[in-house]
KEPADREN-731847 format. One record per residue (C-alpha): residue number from 1; chain; x negated, y, z negated. Coordinates in steps of 0.5 Angstrom, whole numbers, plus 500, padded with zeros to 3 digits. Layout:
BEGIN
num  chaine  px  py  pz
NUM  A  X  Y  Z
...
***
This chain:
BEGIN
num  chaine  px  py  pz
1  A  192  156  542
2  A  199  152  542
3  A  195  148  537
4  A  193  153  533
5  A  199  157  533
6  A  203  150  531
7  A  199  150  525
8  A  199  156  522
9  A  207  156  523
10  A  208  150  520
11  A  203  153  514
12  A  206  159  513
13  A  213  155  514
14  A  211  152  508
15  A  208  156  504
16  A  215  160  504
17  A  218  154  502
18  A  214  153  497
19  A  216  159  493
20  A  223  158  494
21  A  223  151  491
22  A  218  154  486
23  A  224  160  484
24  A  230  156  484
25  A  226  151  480
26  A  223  156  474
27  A  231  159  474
28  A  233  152  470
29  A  228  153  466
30  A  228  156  459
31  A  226  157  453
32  A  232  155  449
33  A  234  149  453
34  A  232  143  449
35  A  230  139  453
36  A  225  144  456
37  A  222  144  449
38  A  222  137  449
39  A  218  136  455
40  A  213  142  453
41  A  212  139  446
42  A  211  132  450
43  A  206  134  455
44  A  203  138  449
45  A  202  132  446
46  A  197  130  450
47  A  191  135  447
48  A  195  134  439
49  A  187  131  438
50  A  183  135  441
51  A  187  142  439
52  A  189  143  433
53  A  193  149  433
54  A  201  148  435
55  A  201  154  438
56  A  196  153  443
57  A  198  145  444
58  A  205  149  446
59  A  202  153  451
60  A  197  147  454
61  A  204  144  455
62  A  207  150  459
63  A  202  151  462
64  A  202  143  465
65  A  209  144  466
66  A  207  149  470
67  A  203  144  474
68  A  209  139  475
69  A  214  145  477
70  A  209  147  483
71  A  207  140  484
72  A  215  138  486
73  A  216  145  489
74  A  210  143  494
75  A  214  136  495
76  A  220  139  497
77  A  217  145  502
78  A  214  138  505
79  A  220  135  506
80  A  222  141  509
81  A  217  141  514
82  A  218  134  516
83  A  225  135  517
84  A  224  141  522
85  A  219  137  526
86  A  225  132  525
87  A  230  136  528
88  A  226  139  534
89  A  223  133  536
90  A  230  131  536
91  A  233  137  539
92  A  227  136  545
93  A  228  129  546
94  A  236  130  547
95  A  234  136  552
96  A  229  133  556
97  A  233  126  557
98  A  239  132  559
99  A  235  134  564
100  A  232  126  567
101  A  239  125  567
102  A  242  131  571
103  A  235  130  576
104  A  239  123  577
105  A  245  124  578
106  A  244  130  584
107  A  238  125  586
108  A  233  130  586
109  A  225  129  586
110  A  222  134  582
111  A  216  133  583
112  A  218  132  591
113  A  214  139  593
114  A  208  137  589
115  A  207  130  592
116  A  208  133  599
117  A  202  136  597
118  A  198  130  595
119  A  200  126  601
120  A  198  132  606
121  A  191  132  603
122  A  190  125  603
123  A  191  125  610
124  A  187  130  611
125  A  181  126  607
126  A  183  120  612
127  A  182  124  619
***
């Protein structure tokens, strides 16, 4: 279950991140901004062979800029992702090295009760 649980929350995690990189993205992009023009007539260009209508090259280029945004959208929520799974692995290795080294210092066996147990248990086997 914790898999599972894990997995849909780092998906949805994602998700999430995706579409707030995709909007910060497409509020730099406007139609009056030359350089998104150029790029659109650039990414365009590739169909200038197979469509003859500018019109319809225009969009085309649109729609694969379109691609590109979401594309560098996606990257950005998997760096995200791995950057919280960074930081709670982190966050766990410094926790349970506290906790080692609490058990250290007091010179306390953790697992003192239950290796009791196995020790009785072994001696009973034996007899």
């Amino acid at each position: 279950m914790g898999g599972l649980a894990g997995t849909a929350l780092l998906g949805s995690f994602q998700i999430v991140r995706e579409k707030y990189h995709a909007f910060e993205l497409t509020q730099t992009l406007t139609a009056t901004d030359p350089q998104v023009v150029q790029r659109i007539q650039q990414l365009g260009g590739a169909y200038a062979r197979v469509l003859g209508d500018s019109a319809l090259r225009q969009a085309s280029g649109a729609g694969l800029l379109g691609q590109q945004v979401t594309r560098e959208a996606n990257i950005l929520a998997y760096n995200d992702v791995f950057l919280g799974v960074a930081m709670l692995s982190a966050a766990m290795v410094v926790w349970l090295g506290a906790l080692w080294l609490r058990f250290r210092v007091k010179g306390v066996n953790p697992l003192a009760g239950d290796l009791a147990a196995v020790q009785q248990m072994r001696q009973k086997q034996m007899s």
